[in-house]
PyMOL commands that place a pseudoatom at each C-alpha (Angstrom):
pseudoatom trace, name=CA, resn=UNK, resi=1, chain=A, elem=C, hetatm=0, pos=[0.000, 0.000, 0.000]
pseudoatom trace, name=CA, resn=UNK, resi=2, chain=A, elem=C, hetatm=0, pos=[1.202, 2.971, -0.982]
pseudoatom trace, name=CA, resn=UNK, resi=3, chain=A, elem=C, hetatm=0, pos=[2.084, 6.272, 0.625]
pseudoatom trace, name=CA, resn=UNK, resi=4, chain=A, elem=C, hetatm=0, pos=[-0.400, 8.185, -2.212]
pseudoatom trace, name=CA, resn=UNK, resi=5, chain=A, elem=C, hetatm=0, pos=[-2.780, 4.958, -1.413]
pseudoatom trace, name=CA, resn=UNK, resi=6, chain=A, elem=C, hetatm=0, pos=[-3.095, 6.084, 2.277]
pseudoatom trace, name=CA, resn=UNK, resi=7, chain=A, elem=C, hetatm=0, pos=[-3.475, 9.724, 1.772]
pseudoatom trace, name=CA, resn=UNK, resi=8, chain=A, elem=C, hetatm=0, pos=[-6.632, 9.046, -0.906]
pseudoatom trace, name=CA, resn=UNK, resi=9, chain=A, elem=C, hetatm=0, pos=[-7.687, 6.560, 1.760]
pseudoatom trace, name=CA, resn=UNK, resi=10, chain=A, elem=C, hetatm=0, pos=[-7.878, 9.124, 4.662]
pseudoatom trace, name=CA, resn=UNK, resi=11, chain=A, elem=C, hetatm=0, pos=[-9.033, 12.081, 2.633]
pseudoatom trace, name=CA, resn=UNK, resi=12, chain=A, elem=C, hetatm=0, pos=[-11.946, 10.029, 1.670]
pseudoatom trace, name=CA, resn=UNK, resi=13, chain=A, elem=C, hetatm=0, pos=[-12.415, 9.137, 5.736]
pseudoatom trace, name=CA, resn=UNK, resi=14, chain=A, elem=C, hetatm=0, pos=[-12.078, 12.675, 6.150]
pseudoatom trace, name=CA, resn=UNK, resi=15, chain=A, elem=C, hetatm=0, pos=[-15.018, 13.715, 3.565]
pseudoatom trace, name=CA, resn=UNK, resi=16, chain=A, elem=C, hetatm=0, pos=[-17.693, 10.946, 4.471]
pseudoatom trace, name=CA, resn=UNK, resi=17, chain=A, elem=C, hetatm=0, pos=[-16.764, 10.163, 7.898]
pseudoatom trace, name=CA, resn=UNK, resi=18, chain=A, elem=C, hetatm=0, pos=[-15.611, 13.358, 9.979]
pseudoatom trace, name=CA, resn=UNK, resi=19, chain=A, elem=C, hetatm=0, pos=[-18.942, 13.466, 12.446]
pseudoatom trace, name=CA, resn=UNK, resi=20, chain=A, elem=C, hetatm=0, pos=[-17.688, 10.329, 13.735]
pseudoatom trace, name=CA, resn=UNK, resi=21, chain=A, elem=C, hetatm=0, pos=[-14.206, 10.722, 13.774]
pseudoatom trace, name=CA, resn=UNK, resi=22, chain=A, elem=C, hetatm=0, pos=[-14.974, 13.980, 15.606]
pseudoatom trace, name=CA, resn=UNK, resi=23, chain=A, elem=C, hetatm=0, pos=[-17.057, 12.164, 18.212]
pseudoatom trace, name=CA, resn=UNK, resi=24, chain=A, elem=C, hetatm=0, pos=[-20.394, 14.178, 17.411]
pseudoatom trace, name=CA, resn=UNK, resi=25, chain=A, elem=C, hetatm=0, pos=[-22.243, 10.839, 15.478]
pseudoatom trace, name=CA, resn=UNK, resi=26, chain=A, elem=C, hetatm=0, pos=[-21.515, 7.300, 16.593]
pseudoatom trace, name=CA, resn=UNK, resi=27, chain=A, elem=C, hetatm=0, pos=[-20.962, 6.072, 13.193]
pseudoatom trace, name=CA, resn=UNK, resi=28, chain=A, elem=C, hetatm=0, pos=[-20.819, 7.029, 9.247]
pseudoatom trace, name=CA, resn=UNK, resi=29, chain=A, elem=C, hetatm=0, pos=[-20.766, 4.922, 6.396]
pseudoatom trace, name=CA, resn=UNK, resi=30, chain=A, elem=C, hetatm=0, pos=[-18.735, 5.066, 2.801]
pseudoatom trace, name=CA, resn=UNK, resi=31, chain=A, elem=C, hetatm=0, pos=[-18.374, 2.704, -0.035]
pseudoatom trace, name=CA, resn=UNK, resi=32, chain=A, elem=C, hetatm=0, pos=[-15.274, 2.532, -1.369]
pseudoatom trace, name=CA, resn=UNK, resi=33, chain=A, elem=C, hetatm=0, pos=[-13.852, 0.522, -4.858]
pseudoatom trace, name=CA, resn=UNK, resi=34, chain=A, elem=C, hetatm=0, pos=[-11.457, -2.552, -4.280]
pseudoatom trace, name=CA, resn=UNK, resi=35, chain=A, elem=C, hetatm=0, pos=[-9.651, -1.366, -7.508]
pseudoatom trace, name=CA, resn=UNK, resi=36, chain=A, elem=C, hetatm=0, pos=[-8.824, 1.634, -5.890]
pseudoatom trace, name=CA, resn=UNK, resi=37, chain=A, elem=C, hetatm=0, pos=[-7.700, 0.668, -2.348]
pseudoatom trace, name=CA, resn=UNK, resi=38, chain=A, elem=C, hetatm=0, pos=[-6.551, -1.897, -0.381]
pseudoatom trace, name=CA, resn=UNK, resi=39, chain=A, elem=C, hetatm=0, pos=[-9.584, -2.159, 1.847]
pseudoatom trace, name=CA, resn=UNK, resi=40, chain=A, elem=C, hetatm=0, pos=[-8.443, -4.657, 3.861]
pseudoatom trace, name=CA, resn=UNK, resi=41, chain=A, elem=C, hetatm=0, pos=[-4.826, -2.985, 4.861]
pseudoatom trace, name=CA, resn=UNK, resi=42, chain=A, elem=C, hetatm=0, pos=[-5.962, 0.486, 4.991]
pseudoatom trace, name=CA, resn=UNK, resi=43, chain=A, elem=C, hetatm=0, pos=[-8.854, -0.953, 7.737]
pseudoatom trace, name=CA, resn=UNK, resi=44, chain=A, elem=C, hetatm=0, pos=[-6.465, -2.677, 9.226]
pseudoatom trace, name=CA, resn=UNK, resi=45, chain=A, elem=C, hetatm=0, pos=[-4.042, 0.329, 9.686]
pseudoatom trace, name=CA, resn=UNK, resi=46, chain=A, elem=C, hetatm=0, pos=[-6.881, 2.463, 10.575]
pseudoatom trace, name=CA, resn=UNK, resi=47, chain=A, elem=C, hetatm=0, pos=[-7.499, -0.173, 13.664]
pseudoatom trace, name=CA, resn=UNK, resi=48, chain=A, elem=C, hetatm=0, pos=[-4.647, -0.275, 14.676]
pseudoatom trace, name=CA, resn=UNK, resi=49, chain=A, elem=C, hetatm=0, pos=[-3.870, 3.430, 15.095]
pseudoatom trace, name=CA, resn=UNK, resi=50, chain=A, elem=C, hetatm=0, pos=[-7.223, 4.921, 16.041]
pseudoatom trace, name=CA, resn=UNK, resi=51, chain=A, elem=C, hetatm=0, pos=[-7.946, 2.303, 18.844]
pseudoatom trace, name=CA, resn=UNK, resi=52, chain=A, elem=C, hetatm=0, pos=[-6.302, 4.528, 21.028]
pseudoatom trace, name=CA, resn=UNK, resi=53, chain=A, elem=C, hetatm=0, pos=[-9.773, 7.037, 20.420]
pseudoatom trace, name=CA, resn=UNK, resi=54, chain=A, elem=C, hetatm=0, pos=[-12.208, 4.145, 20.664]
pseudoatom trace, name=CA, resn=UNK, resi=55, chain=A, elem=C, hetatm=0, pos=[-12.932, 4.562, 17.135]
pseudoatom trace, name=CA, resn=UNK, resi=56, chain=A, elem=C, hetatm=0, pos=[-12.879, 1.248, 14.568]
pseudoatom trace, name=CA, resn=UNK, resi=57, chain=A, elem=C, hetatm=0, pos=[-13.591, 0.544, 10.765]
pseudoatom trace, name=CA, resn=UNK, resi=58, chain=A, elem=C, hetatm=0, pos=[-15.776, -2.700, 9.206]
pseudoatom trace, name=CA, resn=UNK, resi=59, chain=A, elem=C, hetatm=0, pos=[-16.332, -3.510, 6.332]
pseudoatom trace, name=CA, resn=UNK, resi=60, chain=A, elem=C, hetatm=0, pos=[-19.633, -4.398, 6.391]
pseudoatom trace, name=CA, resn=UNK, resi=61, chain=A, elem=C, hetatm=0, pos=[-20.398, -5.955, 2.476]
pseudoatom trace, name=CA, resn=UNK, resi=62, chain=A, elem=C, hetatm=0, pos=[-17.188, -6.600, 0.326]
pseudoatom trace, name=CA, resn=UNK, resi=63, chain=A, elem=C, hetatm=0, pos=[-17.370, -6.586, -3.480]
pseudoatom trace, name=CA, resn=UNK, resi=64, chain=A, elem=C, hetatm=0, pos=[-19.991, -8.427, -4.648]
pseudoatom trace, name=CA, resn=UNK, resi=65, chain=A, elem=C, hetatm=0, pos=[-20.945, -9.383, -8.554]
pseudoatom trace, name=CA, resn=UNK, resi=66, chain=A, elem=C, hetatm=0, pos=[-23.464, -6.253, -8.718]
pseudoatom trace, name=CA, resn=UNK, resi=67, chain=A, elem=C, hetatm=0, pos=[-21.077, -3.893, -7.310]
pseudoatom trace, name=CA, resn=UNK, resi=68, chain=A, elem=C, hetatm=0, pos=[-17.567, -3.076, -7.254]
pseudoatom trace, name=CA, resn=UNK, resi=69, chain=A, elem=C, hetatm=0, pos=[-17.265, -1.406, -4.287]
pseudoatom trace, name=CA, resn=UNK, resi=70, chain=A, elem=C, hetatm=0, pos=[-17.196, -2.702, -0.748]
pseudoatom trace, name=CA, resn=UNK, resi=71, chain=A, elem=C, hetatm=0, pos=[-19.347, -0.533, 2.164]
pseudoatom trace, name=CA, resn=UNK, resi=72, chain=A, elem=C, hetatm=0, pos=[-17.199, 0.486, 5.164]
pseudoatom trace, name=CA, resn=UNK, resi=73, chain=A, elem=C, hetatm=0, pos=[-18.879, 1.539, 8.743]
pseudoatom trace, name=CA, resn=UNK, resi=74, chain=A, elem=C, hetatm=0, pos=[-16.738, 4.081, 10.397]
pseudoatom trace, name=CA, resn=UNK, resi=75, chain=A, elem=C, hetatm=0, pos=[-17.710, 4.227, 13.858]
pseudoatom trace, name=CA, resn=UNK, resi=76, chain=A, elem=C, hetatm=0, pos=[-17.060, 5.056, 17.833]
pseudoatom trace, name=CA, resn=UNK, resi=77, chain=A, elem=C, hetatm=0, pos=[-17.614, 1.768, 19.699]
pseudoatom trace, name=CA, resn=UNK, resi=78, chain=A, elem=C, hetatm=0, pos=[-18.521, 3.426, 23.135]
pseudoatom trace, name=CA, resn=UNK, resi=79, chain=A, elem=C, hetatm=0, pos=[-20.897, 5.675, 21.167]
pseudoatom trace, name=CA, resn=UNK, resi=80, chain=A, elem=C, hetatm=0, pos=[-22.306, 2.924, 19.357]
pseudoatom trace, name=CA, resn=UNK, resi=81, chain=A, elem=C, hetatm=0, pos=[-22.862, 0.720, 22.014]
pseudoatom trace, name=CA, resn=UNK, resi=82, chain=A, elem=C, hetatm=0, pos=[-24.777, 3.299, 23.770]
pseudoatom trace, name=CA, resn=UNK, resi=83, chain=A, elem=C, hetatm=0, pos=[-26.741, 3.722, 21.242]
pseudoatom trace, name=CA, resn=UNK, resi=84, chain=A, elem=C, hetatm=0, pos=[-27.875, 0.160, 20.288]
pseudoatom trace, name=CA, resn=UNK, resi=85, chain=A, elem=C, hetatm=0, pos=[-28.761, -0.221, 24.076]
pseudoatom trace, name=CA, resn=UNK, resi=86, chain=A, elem=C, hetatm=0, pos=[-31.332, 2.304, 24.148]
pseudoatom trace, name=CA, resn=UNK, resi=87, chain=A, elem=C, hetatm=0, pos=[-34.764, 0.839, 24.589]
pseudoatom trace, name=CA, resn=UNK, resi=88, chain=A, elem=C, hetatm=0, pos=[-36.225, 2.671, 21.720]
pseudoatom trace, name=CA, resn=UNK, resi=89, chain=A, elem=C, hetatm=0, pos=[-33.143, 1.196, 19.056]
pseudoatom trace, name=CA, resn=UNK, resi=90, chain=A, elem=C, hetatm=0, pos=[-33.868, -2.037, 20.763]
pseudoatom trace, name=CA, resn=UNK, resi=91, chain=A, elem=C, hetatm=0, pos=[-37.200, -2.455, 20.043]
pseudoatom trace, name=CA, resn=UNK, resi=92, chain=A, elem=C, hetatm=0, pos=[-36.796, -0.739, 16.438]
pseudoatom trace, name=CA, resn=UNK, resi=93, chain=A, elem=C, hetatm=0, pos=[-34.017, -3.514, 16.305]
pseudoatom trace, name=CA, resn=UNK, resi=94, chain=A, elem=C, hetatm=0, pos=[-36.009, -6.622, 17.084]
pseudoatom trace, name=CA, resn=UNK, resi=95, chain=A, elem=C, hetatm=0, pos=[-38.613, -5.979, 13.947]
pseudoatom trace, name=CA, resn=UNK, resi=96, chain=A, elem=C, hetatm=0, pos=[-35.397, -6.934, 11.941]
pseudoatom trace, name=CA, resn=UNK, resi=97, chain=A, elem=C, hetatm=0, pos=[-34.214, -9.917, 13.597]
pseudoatom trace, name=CA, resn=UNK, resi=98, chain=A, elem=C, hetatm=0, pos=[-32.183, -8.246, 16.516]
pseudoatom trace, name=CA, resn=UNK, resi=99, chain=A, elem=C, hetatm=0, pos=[-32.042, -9.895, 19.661]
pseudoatom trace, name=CA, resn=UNK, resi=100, chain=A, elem=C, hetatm=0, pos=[-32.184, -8.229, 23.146]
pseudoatom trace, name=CA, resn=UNK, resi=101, chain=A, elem=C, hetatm=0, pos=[-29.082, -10.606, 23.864]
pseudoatom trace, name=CA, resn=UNK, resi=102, chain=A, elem=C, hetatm=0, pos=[-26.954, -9.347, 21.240]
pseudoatom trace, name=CA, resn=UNK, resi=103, chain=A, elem=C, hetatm=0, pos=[-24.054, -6.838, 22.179]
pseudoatom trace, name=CA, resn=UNK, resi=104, chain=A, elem=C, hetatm=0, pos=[-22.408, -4.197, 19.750]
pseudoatom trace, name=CA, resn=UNK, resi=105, chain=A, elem=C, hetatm=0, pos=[-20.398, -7.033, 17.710]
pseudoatom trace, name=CA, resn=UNK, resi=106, chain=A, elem=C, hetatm=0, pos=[-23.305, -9.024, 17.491]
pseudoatom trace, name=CA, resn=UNK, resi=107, chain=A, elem=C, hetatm=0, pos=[-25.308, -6.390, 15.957]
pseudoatom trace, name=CA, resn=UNK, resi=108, chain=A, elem=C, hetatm=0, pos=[-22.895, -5.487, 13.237]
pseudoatom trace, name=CA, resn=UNK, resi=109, chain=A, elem=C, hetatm=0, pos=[-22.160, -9.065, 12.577]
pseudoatom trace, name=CA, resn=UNK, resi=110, chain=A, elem=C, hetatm=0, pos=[-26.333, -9.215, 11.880]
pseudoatom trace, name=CA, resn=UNK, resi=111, chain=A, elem=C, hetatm=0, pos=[-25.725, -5.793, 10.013]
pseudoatom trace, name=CA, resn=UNK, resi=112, chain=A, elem=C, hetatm=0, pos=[-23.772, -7.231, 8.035]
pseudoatom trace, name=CA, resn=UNK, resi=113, chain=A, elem=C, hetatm=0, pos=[-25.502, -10.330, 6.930]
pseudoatom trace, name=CA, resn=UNK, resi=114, chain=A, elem=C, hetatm=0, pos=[-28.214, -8.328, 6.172]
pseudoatom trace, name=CA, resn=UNK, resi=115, chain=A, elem=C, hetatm=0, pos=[-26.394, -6.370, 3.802]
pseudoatom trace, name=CA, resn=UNK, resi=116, chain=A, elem=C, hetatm=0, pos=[-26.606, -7.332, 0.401]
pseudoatom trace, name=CA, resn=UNK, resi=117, chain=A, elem=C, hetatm=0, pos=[-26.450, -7.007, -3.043]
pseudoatom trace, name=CA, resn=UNK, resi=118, chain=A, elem=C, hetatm=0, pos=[-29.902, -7.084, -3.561]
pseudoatom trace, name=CA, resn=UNK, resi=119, chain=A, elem=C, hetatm=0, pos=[-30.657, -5.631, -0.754]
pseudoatom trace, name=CA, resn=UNK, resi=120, chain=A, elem=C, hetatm=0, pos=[-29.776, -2.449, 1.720]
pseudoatom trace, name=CA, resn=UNK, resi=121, chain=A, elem=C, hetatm=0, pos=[-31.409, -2.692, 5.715]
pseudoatom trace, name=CA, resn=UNK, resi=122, chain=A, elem=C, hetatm=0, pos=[-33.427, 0.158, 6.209]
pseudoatom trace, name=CA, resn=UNK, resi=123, chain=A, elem=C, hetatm=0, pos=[-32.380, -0.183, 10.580]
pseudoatom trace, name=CA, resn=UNK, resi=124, chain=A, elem=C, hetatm=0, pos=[-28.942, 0.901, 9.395]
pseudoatom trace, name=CA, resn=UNK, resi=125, chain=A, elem=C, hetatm=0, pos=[-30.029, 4.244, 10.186]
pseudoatom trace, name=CA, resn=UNK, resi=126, chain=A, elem=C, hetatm=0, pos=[-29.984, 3.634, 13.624]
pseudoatom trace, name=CA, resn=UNK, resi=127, chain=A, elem=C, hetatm=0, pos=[-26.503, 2.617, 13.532]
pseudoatom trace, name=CA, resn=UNK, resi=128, chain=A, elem=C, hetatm=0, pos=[-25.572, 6.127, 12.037]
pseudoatom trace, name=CA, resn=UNK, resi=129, chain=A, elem=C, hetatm=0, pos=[-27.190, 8.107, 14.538]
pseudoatom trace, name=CA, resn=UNK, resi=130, chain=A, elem=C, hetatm=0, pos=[-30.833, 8.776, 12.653]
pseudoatom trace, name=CA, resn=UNK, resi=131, chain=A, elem=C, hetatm=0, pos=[-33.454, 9.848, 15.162]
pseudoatom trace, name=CA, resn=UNK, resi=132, chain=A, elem=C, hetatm=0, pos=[-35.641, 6.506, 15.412]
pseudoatom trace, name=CA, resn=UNK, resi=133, chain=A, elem=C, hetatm=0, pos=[-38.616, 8.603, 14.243]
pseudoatom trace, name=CA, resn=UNK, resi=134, chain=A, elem=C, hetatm=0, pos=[-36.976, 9.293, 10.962]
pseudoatom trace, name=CA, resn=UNK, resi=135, chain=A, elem=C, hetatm=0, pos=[-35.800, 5.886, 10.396]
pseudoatom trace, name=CA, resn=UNK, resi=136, chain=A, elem=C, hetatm=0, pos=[-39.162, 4.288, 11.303]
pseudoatom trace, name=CA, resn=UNK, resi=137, chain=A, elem=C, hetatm=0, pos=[-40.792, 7.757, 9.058]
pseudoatom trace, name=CA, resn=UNK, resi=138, chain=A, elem=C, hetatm=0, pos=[-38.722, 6.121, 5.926]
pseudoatom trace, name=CA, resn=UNK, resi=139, chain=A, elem=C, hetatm=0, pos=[-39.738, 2.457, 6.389]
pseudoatom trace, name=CA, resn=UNK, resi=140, chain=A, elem=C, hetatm=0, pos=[-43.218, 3.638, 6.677]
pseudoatom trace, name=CA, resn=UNK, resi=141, chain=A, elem=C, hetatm=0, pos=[-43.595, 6.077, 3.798]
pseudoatom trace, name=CA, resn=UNK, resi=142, chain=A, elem=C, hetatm=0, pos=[-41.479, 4.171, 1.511]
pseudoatom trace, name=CA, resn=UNK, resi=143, chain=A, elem=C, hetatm=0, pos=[-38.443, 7.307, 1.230]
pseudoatom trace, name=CA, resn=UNK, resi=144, chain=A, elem=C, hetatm=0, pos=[-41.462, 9.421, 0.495]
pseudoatom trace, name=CA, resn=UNK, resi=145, chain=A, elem=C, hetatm=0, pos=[-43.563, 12.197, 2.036]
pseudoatom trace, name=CA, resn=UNK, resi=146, chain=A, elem=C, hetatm=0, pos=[-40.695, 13.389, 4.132]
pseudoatom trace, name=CA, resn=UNK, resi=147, chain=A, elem=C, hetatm=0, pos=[-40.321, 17.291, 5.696]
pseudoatom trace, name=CA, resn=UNK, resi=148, chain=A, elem=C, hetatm=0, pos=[-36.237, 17.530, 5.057]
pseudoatom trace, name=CA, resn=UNK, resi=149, chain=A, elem=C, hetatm=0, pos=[-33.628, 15.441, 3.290]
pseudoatom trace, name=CA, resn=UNK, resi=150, chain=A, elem=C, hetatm=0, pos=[-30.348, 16.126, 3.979]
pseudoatom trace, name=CA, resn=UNK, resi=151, chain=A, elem=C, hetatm=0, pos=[-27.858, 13.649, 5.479]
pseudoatom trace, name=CA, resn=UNK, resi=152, chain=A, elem=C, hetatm=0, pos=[-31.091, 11.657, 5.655]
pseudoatom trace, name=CA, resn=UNK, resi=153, chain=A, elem=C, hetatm=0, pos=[-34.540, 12.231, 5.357]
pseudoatom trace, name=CA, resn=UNK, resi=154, chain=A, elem=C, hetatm=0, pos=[-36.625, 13.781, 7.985]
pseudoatom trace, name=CA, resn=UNK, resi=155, chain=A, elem=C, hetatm=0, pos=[-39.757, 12.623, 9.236]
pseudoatom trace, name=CA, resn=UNK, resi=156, chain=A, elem=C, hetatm=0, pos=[-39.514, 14.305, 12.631]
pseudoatom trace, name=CA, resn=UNK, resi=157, chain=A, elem=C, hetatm=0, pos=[-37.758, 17.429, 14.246]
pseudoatom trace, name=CA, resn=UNK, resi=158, chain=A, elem=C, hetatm=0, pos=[-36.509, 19.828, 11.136]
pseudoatom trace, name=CA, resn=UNK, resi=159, chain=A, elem=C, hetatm=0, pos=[-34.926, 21.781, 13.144]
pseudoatom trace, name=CA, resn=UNK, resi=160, chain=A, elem=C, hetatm=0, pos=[-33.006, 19.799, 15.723]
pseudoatom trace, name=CA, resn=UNK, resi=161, chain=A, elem=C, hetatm=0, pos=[-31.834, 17.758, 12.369]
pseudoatom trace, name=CA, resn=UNK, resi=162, chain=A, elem=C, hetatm=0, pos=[-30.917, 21.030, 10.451]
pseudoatom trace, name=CA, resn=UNK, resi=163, chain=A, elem=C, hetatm=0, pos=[-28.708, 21.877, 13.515]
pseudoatom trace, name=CA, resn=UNK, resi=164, chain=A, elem=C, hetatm=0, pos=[-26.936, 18.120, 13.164]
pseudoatom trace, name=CA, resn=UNK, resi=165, chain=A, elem=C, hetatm=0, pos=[-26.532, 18.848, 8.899]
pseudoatom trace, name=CA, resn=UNK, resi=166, chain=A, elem=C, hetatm=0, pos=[-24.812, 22.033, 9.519]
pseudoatom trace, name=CA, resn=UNK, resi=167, chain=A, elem=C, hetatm=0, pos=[-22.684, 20.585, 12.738]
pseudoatom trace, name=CA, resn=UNK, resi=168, chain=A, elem=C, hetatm=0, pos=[-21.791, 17.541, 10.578]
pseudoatom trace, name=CA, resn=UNK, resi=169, chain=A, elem=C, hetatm=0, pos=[-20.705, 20.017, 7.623]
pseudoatom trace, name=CA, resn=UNK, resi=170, chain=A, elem=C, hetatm=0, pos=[-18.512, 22.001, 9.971]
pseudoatom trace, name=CA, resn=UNK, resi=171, chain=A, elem=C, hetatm=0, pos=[-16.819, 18.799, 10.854]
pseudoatom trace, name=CA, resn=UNK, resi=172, chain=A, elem=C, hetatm=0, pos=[-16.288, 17.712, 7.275]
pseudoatom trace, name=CA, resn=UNK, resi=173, chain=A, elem=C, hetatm=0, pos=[-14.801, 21.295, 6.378]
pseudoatom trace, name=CA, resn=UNK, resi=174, chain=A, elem=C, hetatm=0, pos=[-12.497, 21.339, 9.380]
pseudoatom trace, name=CA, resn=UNK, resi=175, chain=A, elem=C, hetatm=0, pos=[-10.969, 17.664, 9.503]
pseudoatom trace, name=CA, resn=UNK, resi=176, chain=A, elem=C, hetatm=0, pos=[-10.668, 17.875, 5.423]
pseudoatom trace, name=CA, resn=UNK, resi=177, chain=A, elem=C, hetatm=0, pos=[-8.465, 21.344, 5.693]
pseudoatom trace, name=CA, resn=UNK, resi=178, chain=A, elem=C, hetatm=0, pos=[-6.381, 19.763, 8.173]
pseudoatom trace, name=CA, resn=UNK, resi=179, chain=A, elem=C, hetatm=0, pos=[-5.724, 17.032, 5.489]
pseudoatom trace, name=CA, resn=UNK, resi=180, chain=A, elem=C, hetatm=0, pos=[-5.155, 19.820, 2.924]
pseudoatom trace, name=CA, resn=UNK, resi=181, chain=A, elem=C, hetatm=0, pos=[-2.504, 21.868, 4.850]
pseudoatom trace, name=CA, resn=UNK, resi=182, chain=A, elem=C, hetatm=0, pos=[-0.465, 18.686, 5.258]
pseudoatom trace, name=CA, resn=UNK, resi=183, chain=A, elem=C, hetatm=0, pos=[-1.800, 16.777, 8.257]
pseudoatom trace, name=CA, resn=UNK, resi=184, chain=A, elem=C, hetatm=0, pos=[-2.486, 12.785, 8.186]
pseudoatom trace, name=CA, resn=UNK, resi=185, chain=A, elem=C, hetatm=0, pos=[-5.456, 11.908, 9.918]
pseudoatom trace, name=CA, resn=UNK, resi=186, chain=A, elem=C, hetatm=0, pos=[-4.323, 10.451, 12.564]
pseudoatom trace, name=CA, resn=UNK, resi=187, chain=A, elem=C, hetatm=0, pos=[-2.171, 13.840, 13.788]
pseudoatom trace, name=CA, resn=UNK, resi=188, chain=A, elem=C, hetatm=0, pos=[-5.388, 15.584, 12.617]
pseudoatom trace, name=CA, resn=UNK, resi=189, chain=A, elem=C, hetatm=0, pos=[-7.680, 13.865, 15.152]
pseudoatom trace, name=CA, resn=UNK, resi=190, chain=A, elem=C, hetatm=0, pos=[-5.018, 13.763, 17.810]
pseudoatom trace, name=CA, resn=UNK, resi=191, chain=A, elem=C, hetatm=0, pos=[-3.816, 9.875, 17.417]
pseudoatom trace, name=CA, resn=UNK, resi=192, chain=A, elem=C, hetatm=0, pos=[-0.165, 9.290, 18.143]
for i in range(1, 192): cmd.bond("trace and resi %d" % i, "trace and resi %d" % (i + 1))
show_as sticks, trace
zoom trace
């Protein structure tokens, strides 16, 4: 992997994922092409360096015959775990073959399976932080009849979501000009 390879790698992080990274969302998600990158290595690497901040990469669906491009959870494992134990996510959970036994690993591993060529699980939005009234608004209405889309569609509070769009914007513009004046990401977010 190459030197160029990583710095694509992390500016893409940077652009799709810096809500997360910066500790204001528990987890973002970015599909990336196995042509391009070394998914596997740069993950890997990522692991490795960023345990330090709690924060972890999986690759949730690798390249399959419909697409070339594998989908890659970015996320905060405290954060996450929080929020997958919240009665509310729970119950949202269970409709979609969640058990109240499963921890954090468990759930991604399910995630995962469910993730598919063919098809894309509409709970995911949970896992990225979407208010459970939006998520359950989109299953409901079919991606229709919505109030707001943005980062995702809004079923419930425009405002408190406008608020996250523009917070998650001003992380995006920070962490990718601190990539842009030189940093890596790891100096960028503080990693040793």
């Amino acid at each position: 992997m190459s030197t160029e390879e990583c710095r694509r790698f992390e500016k893409k992080l940077a652009f799709h994922t810096a809500p997360s990274l910066l500790g204001i969302k528990c987890a973002s998600l970015l599909t990336l092409s196995r042509r391009e990158f070394d998914i596997d290595g740069n993950a890997r690497r990522f692991n490795r360096r960023a345990a330090i901040k709690g924060l972890r990469i999986k690759v949730l669906r690798k390249e399959c015959a419909c697409r070339e491009r594998s989908l890659i959870l970015v996320y905060n494992a405290e954060k996450l775990a929080k929020r997958l134990s919240e009665p509310e996510t729970r119950g949202f959970l269970r409709e979609y073959g969640y058990t109240d036994g499963m921890d954090m690993e468990q759930c991604l591993e399910r995630l995962s399976e469910r993730t598919s060529c063919d098809d894309f699980p509409h709970e995911i939005g949970l896992f990225l932080d979407y208010p459970v009234e939006d998520v359950r608004g989109f299953v409901e209405n079919g991606g229709c009849n919505y109030k707001l889309c943005g980062c995702w569609k809004v079923y419930g509070c425009v405002e408190s979501a406008r608020r996250k769009f523009a917070a998650y914007d001003r992380c995006r513009e920070y962490l990718c000009e601190r990539l842009e004046q030189g940093e890596d990401i790891y100096r960028a977010l503080k990693i040793s």
